[in-house]
BATI-410283 format. One record per residue (C-alpha): residue in three letters; x, y, z. Coordinates in steps of 0.05 Angstrom, whole numbers. Layout:
BEGIN
ATOM     r        u        v        w
ATOM   ALA        X        Y        Z
...
***
This chain:
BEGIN
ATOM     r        u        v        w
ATOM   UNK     -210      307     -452
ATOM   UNK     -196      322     -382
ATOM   UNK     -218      258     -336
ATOM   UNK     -218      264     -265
ATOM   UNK     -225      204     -225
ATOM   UNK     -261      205     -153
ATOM   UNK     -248      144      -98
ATOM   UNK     -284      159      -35
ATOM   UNK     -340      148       18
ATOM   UNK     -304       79       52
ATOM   UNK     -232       87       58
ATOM   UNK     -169      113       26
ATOM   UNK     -210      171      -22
ATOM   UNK     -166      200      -74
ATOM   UNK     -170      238     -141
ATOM   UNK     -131      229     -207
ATOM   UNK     -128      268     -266
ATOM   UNK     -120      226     -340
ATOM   UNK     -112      275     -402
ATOM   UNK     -133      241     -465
ATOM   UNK      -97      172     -429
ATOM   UNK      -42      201     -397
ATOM   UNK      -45      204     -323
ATOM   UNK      -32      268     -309
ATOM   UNK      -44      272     -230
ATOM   UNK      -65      229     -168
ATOM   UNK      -55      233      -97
ATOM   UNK      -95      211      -30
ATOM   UNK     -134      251        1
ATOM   UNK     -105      237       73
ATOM   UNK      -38      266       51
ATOM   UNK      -73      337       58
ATOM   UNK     -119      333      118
ATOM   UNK      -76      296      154
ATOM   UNK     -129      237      176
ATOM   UNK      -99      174      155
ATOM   UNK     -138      128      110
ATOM   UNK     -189      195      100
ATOM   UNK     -248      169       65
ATOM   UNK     -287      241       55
ATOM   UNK     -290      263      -16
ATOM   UNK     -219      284      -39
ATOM   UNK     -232      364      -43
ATOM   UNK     -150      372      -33
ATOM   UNK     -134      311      -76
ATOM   UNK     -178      337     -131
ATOM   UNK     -151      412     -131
ATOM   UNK      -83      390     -129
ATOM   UNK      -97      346     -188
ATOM   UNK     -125      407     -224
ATOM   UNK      -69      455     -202
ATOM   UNK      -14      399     -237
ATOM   UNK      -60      390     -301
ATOM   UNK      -66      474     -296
ATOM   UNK     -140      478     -313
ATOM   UNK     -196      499     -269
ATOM   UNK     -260      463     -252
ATOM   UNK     -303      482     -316
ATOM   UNK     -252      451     -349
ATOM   UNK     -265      384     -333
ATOM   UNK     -300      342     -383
ATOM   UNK     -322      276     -344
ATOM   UNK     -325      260     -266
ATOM   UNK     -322      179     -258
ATOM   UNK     -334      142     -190
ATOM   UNK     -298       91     -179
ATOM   UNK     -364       43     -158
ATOM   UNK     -433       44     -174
ATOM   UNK     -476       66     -118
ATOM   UNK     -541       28     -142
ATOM   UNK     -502      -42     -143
ATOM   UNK     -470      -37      -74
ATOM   UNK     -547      -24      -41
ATOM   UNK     -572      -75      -78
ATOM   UNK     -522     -120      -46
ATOM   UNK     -532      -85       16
ATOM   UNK     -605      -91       14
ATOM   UNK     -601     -168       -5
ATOM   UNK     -553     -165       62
ATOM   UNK     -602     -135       99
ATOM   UNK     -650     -192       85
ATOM   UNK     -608     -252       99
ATOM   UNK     -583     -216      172
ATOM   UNK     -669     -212      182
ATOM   UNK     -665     -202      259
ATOM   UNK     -599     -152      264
ATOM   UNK     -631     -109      192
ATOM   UNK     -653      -53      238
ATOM   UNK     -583      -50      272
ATOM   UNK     -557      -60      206
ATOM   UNK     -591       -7      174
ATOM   UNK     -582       48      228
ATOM   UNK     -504       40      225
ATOM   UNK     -502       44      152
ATOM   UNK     -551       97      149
ATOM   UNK     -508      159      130
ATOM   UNK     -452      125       90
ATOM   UNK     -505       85       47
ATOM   UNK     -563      128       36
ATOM   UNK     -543      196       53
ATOM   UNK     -476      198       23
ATOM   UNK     -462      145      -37
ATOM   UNK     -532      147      -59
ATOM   UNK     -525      221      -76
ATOM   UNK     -444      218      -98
ATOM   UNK     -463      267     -159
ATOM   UNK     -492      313     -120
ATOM   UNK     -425      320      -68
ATOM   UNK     -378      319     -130
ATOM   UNK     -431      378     -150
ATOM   UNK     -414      405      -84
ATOM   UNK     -338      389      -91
ATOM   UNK     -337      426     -163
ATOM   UNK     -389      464     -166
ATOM   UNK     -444      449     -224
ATOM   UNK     -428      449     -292
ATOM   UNK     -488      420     -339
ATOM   UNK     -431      414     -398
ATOM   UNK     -395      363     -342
ATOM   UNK     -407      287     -353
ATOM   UNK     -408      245     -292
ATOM   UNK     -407      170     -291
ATOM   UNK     -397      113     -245
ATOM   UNK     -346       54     -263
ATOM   UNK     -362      -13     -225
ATOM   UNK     -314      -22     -174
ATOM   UNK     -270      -77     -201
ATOM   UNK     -268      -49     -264
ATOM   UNK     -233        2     -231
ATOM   UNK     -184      -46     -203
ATOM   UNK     -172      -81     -266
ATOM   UNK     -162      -12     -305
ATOM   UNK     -117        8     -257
ATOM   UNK      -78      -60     -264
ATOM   UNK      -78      -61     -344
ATOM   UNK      -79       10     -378
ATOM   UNK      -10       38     -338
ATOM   UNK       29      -42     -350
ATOM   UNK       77      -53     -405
ATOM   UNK       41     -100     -440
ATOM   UNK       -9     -105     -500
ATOM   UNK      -45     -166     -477
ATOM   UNK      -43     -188     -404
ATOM   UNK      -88     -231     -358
ATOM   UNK     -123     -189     -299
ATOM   UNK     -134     -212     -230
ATOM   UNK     -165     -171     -168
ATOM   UNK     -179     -185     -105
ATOM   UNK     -205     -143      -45
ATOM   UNK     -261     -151        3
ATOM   UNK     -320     -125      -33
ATOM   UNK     -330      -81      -93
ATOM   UNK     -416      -74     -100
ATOM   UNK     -422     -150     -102
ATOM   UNK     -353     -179     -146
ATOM   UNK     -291     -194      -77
ATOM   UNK     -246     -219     -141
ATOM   UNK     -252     -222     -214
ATOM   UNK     -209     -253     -273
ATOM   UNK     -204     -218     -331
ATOM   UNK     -172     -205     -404
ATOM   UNK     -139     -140     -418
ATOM   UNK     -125     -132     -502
ATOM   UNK     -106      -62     -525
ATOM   UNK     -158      -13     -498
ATOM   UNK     -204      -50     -483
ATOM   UNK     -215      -99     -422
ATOM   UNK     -263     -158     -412
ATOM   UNK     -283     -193     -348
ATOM   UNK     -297     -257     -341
ATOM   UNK     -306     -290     -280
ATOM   UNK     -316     -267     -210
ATOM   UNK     -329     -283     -141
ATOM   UNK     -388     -258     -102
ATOM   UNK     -395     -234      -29
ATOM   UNK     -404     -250       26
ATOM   UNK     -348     -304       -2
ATOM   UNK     -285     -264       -4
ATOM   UNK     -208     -268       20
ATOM   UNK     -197     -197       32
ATOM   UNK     -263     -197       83
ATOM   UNK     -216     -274      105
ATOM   UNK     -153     -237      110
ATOM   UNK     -184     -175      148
ATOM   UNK     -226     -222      205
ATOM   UNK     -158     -259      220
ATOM   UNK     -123     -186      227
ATOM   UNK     -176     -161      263
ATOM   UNK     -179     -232      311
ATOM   UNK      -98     -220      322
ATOM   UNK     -119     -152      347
ATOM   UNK      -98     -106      290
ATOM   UNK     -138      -60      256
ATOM   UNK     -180      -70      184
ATOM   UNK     -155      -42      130
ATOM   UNK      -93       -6      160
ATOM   UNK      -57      -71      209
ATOM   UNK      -61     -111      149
ATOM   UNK       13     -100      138
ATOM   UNK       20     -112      205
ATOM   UNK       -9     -182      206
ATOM   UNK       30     -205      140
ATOM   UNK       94     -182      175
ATOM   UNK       82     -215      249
ATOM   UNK       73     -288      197
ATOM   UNK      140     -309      200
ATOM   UNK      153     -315      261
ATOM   UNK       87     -372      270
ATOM   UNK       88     -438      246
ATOM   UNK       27     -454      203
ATOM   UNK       -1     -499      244
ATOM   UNK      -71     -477      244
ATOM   UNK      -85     -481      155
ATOM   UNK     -115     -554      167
ATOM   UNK     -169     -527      211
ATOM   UNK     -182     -462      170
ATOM   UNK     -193     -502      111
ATOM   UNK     -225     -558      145
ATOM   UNK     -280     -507      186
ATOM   UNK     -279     -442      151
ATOM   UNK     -266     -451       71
ATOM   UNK     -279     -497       22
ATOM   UNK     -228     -475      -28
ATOM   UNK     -238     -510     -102
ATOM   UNK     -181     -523     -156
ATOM   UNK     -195     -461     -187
ATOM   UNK     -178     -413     -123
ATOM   UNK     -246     -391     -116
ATOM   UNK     -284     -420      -53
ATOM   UNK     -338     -422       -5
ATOM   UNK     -343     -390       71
ATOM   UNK     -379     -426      123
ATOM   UNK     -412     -357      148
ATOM   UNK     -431     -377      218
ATOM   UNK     -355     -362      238
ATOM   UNK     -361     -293      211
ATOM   UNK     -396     -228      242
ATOM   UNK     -391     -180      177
ATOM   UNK     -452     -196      148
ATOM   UNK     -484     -164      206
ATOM   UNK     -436     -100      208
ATOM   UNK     -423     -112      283
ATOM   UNK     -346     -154      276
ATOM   UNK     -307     -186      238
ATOM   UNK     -313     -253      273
ATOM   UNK     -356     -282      337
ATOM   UNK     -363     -323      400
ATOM   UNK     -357     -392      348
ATOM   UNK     -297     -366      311
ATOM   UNK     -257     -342      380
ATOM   UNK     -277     -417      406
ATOM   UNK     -247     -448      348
ATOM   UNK     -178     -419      355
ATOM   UNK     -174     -422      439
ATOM   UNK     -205     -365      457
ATOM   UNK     -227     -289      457
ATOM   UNK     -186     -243      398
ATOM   UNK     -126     -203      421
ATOM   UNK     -138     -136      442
ATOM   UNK     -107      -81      407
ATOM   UNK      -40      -61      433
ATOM   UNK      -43     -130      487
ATOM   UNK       14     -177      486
ATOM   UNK       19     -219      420
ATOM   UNK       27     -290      436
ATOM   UNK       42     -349      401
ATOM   UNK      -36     -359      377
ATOM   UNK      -26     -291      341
ATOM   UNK       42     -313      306
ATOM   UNK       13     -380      282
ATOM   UNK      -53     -352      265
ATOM   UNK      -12     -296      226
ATOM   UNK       27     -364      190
ATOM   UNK      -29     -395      176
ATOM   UNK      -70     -353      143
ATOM   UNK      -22     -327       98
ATOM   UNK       -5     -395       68
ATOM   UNK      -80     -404       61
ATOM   UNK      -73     -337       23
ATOM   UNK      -19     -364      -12
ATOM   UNK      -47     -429      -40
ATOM   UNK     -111     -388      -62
ATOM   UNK      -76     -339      -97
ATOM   UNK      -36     -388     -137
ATOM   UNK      -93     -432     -149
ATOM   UNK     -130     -369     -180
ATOM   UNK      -62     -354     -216
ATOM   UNK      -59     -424     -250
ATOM   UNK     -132     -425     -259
ATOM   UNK     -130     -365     -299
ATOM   UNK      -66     -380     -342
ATOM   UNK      -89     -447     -364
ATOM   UNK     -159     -414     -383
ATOM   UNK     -152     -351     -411
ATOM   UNK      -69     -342     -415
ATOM   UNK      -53     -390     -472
ATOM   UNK      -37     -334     -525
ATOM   UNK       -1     -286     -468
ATOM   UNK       49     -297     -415
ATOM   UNK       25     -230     -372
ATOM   UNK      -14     -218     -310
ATOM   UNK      -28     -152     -280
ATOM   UNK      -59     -144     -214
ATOM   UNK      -99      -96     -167
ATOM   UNK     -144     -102     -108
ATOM   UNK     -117      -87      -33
ATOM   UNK      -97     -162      -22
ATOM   UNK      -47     -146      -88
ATOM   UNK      -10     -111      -30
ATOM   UNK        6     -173       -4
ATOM   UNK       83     -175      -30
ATOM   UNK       96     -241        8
ATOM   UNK       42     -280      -38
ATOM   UNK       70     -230      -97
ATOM   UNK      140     -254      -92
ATOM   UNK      120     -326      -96
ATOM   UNK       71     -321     -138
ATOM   UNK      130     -289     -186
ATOM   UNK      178     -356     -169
ATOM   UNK      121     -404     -185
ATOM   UNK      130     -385     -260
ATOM   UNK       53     -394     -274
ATOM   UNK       57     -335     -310
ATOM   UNK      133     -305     -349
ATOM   UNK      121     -230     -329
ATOM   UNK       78     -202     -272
ATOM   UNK       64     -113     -263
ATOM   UNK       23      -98     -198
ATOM   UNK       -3      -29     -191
ATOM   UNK       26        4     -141
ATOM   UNK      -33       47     -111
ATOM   UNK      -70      -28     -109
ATOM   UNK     -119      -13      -62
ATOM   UNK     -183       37      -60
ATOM   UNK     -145       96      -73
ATOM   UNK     -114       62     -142
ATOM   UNK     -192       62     -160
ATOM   UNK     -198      132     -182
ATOM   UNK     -144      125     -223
ATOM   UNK     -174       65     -257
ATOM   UNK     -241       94     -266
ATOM   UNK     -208      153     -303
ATOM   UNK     -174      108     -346
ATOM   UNK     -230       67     -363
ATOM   UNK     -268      128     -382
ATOM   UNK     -216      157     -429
ATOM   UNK     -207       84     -465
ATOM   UNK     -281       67     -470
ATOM   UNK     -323      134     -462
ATOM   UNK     -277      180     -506
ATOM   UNK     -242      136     -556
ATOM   UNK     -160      155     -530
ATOM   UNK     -116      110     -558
ATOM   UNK      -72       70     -516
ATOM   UNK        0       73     -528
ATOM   UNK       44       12     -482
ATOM   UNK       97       43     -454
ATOM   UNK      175       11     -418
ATOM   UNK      174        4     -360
ATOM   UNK       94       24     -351
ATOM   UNK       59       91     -353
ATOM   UNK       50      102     -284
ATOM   UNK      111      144     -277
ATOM   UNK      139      120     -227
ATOM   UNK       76      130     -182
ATOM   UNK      109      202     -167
ATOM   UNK       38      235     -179
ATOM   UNK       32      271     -124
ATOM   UNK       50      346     -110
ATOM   UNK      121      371     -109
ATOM   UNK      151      440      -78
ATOM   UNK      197      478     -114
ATOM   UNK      263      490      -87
ATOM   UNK      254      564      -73
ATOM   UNK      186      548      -51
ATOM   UNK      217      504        5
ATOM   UNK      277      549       20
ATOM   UNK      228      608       24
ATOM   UNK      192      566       87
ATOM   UNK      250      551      122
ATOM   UNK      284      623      123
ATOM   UNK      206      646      148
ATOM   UNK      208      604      205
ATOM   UNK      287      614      211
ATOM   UNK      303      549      210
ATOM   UNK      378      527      204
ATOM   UNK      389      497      139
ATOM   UNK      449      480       93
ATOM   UNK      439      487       11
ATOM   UNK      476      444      -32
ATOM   UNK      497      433      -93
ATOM   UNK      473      360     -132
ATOM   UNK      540      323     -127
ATOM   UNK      559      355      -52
ATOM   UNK      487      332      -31
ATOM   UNK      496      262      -53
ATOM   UNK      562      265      -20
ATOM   UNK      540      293       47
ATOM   UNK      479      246       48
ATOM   UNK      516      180       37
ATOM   UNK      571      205       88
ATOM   UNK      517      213      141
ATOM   UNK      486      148      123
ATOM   UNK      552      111      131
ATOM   UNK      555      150      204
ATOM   UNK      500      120      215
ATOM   UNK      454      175      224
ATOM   UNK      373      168      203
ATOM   UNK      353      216      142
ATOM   UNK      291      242      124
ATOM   UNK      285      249       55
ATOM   UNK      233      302       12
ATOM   UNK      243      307      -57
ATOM   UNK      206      319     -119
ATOM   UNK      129      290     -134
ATOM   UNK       94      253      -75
ATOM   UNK       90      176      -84
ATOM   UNK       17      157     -107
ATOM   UNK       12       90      -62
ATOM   UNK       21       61        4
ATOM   UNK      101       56       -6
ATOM   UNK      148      112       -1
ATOM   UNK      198       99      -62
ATOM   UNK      251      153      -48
ATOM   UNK      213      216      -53
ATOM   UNK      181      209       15
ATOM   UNK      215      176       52
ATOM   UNK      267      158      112
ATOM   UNK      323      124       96
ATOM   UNK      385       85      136
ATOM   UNK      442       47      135
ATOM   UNK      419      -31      115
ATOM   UNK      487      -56      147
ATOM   UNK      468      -31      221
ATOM   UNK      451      -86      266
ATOM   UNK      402      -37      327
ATOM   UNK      378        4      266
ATOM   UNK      313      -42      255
ATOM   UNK      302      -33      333
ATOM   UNK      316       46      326
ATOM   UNK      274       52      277
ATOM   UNK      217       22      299
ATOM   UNK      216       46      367
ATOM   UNK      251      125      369
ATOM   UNK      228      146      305
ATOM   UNK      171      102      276
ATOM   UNK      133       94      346
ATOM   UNK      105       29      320
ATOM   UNK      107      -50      342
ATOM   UNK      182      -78      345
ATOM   UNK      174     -131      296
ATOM   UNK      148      -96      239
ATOM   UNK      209      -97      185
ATOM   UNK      235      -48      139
ATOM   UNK      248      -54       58
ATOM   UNK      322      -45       20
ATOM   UNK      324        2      -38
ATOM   UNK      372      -26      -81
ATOM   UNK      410       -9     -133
ATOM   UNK      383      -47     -194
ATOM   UNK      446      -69     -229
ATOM   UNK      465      -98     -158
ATOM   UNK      390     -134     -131
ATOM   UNK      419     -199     -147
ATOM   UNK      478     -198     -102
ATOM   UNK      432     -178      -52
ATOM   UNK      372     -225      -66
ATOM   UNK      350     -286     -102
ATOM   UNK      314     -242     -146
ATOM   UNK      311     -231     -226
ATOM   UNK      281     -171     -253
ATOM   UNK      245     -104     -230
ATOM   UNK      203      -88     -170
ATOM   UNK      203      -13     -171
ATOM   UNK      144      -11     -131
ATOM   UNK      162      -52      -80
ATOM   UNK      113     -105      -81
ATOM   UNK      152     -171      -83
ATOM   UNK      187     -200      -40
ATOM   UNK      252     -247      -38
ATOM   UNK      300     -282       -4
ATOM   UNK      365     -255       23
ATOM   UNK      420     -296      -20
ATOM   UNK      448     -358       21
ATOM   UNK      514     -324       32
ATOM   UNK      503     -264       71
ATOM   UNK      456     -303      118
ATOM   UNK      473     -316      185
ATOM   UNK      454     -384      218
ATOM   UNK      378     -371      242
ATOM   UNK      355     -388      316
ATOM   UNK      291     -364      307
ATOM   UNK      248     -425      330
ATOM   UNK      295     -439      375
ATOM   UNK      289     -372      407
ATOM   UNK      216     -376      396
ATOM   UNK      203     -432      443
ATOM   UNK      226     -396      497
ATOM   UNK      185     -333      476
ATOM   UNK      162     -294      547
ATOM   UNK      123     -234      499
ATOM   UNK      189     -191      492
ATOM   UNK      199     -192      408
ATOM   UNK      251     -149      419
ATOM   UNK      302     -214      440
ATOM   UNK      282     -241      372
ATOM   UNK      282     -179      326
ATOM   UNK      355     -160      346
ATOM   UNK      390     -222      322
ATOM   UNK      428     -208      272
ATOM   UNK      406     -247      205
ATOM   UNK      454     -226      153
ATOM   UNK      508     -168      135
ATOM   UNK      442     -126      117
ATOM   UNK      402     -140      179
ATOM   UNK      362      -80      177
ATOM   UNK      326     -104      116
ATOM   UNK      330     -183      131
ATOM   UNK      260     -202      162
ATOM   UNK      261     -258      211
ATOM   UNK      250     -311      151
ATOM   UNK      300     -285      111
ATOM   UNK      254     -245       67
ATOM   UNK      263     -175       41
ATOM   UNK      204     -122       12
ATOM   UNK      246     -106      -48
ATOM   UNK      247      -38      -80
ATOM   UNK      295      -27     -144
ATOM   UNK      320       32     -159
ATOM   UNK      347       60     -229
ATOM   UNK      373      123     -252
ATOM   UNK      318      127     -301
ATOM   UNK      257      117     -247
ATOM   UNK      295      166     -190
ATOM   UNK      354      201     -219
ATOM   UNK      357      238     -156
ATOM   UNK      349      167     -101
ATOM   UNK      399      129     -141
ATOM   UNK      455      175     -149
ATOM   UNK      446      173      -63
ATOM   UNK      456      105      -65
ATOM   UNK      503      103     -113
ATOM   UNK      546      147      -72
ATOM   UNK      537      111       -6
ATOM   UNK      556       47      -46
ATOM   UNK      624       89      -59
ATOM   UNK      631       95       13
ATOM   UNK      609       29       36
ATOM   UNK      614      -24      -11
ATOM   UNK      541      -31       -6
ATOM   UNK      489      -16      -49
ATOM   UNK      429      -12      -20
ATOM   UNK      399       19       44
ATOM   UNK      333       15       84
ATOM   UNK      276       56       58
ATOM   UNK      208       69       98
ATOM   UNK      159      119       90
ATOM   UNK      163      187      123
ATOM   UNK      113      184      180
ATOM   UNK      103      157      241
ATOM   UNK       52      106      265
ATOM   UNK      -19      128      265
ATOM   UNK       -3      188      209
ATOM   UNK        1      191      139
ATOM   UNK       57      199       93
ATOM   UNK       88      270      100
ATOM   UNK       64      314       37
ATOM   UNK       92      382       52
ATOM   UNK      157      419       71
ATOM   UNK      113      440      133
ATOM   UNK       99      365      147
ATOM   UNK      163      335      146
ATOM   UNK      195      388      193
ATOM   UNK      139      365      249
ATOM   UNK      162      287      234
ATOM   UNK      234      307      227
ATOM   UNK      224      343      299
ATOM   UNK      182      297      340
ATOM   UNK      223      234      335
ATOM   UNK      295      214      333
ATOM   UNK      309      227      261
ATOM   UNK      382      262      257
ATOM   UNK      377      289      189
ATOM   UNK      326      338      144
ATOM   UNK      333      334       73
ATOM   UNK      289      383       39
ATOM   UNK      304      377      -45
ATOM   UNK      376      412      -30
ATOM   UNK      377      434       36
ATOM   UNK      406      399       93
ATOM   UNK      383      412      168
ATOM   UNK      417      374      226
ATOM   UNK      375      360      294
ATOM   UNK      429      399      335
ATOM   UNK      426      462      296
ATOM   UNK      347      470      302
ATOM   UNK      311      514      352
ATOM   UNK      285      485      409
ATOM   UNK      217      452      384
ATOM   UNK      165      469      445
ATOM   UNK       99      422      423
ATOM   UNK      139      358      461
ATOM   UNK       99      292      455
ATOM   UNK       30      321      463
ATOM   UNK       24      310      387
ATOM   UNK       12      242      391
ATOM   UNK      -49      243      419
ATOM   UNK      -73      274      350
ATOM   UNK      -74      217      321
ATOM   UNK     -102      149      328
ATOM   UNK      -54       91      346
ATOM   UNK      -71       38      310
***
């Protein structure tokens, strides 16, 4: 049975492809057209799926969207009601999306694949989706499943049992209550942008001081024992589809939100502080709740939702111990939904039997598309660009020689990550050990905010003289602490209180003998690397670790702020060109900066995109 699964219509649309359980296929649609966070249906997602999985359209058996169109406009409609004097305003800015586009989903996949009456199409609610997408690819027979997001039809997070094949739900939270919609009004107050400057706002946290949790859970939440709580809606605007937050909100923390791209000032860093230990303490309440409830007879939790993105509440939620072994599914947010609501079909429409797999069955989360080798090398002689092929063990060599240099590599290999997180395949790498490089890469060759930080690959065998870490995070979706002995002494509030808006003063201290990847709390966004997961990413590291001594080096994903992830040969060229990058890896061809010919389109480029 050939499952394809369809997230689309509010942000981050993707396909996947599941053959009788086995995902076969998934990628984002943005990675084709270019539009980052795309939420159109996934036309290129879906016929890249089909080219990987080799069959054409009639040869799908079953179409499955990821939420059920009839449930989100009856919450929308019960929305409408309680909003009375804004439903008008309401209803003409949700016009199209709600009733011209979801309402009809069958008839654009129609459209997308032309009709087939022998085709099945279904809709999966949307955090069954999530908790598919947690459960089916983990290791583990039996696990507890938790998901949280802003708002899936009427569910913001659920707690469920996954047993074999088949998966129950059994509690759940109900809009307009929800800490995603929470987590996205404080991002949106600090001046960032829902749904994309999330990341942004969880890494700006550690440089506040929480001081303002007492009055967000004294004003805005009533959190219970369990995790799940109450929001005192007169603080909040997204009921009404205008903002996030209002006048009474803005009043209770000092003043009007931040304006995107305006200074960020100490509000920002507290707020930032504070709400992620809210976060924090409601994530671990849910946690506990859920292990002492349903977790007596299993010591697994799987997770999914976009706030399972949050590696800073993943990382401690691993060290609290509530639970022995934790898998979080990499593609967490909306995008991870279609793979979910293909696996959900194949385990409870068309009886595939599910076979638990070490580490997981998500491969990796290299889904995506990959170019052959002559493919790539035919594109570069075309456009008669200078290039270098190598052999496997000179390629490793010349890569971790460069990286020791110094120099910044861009590195294209193999199947596109399926995700937000480059894990080696996609992705720019450095030398952790460089004390500007954090500063260089944010600002020559990542175009974004100075204190965002950057994650360590590291050799698995080697993560715990690194980190105060145990186990796996291939995924990079946990994060640790740098080990007490490679720190250096931290001045940070020190420096702080004399804070005049440059970040810069504060990001270039040097924290430890890996500063690149030691955030301003000591923290790191670990990513572990094996020579089963990445043959070809760990035999790099393992030969810069020859060179160096070190074995691990900073990994971010190849783009640049405001664009998506690179997908094609074609793609990472323009990236490699249009910023500081010294080095082109493309599978085994090498192409230095100073060799290329002179690259005409200058910076008008970025005004392509949307800086966000």
């Amino acid at each position: 049975m050939n499952i394809l699964g369809i997230s689309a219509l509010y942000h981050d649309a993707a396909a996947c492809l599941v053959r009788d359980g086995e995902i076969i296929a998934a990628a984002q649609e943005e990675r084709f057209t270019r539009i980052k966070h795309d939420l159109s249906m996934p036309v290129n997602a879906a016929e890249y799926c089909l080219k990987e999985g080799k069959i054409n359209k009639n040869e799908i058996d079953i179409v499955v969207f990821y939420d059920n169109p009839l449930y989100t406009l009856d919450r929308f409609l019960k929305n409408t009601a309680v909003v009375s004097g804004d439903a008008m305003q309401l209803v003409d800015r949700s016009f199209e999306p709600m009733f011209a586009k979801r309402l009809w989903v069958h008839k654009l996949v129609d459209q997308m694949l032309g009709e087939n009456a022998l085709r099945k199409f279904y809709v999966c609610e949307h955090h069954i989706s999530h908790a598919s997408s947690a459960f089916y690819p983990s290791p583990y027979e039996k696990a507890v499943i938790l998901t949280i997001d802003g708002v899936g039809e009427w569910a913001t997070a659920t707690i469920g049992i996954g047993d074999g094949g088949n998966i129950e739900i059994k509690e759940e939270m109900r809009y307009p209550h929800s800490l995603g919609m929470l987590y996205s009004a404080f991002t949106y107050f600090c001046g960032f942008k829902v749904n994309s400057g999330d990341y942004k706002f969880m890494g700006l946290a550690p440089y506040g001081v929480p001081v303002y949790e007492d009055i967000i859970k004294e004003k805005l939440l009533d959190i219970r024992e369990d995790g799940s709580f109450k929001m005192d809606m007169t603080y909040f605007d997204y009921q009404h589809g205008r903002a996030m937050t209002n006048e009474k909100f803005a009043e209770l923390f000092g003043g009007p939100r931040r304006m995107p791209e305006g200074r960020i000032t100490r509000r920002e860093m507290d707020i930032a502080a504070s709400a992620q230990r809210v976060t924090e303490e409601i994530i671990l309440k849910m946690a506990s709740h859920a292990k002492k409830t349903y977790g007596k007879d299993t010591d697994n939790l799987v997770m999914a939702g976009g706030v399972a993105l949050n590696c800073v509440v993943n990382g401690k939620l691993a060290k609290s111990g509530i639970f022995k072994n934790i898998w979080l599914q990499p593609a967490a947010g909306d995008a991870g939904g279609s793979l979910g609501a293909a696996l959900y079909a194949a385990y409870n429409l068309c009886g595939a039997k599910r076979t638990v797999n070490t580490p997981d069955s998500q491969k990796g989360s290299y889904l995506g598309p990959e170019y052959p080798e002559n493919e790539t090398e035919r594109y570069l002689k075309s456009n008669h660009y200078v290039y270098h092929k190598l052999d496997k063990e000179h390629l490793y060599q010349t890569i971790a020689s460069k990286l020791a240099e110094g120099r910044v590599i861009g590195l294209f290999h193999g199947r596109m990550e399926f995700g937000p997180r480059a894990l080696g395949n996609r992705s720019i790498i450095a030398d952790a050990r460089s004390e500007n490089m954090q500063v260089k890469l944010n600002q020559k060759i990542k175009f974004r905010e100075s204190f965002r930080p950057f994650a360590p690959a590291v050799l698995r065998e080697d993560v715990q003289e690194y980190f105060e870490f145990e186990g796996d995070s291939p995924y990079m979706l946990l994060c640790a602490d740098v080990k007490e002995n490679r720190r250096n002494r931290s001045q940070l509030q020190e420096d702080l209180k004399r804070y005049n808006g440059d970040m810069l003063e504060i990001v270039k201290q040097k924290r430890s003998d890996i500063p690149a990847v030691t955030h301003v709390d000591y923290s790191a966004r670990i990513q572990t690397v094996t020579e089963e997961g990445n043959d070809y990413f760990y035999h790099i590291i393992k030969e810069y670790k020859k060179i160096t001594g070190c074995g691990l080096l900073v990994n971010t994903s190849f783009n640049v702020r405001g664009e998506p992830v690179v997908c094609t040969p074609e793609d990472a060229y323009k990236c490699f060109m249009r910023t500081d990058m010294d080095i082109l890896v493309l599978e085994n061809c090498v192409l230095y900066k100073e060799d290329q010919p002179e690259w005409t389109e200058g910076d008008a480029w970025k005004n392509l995109y949307e800086l966000d």
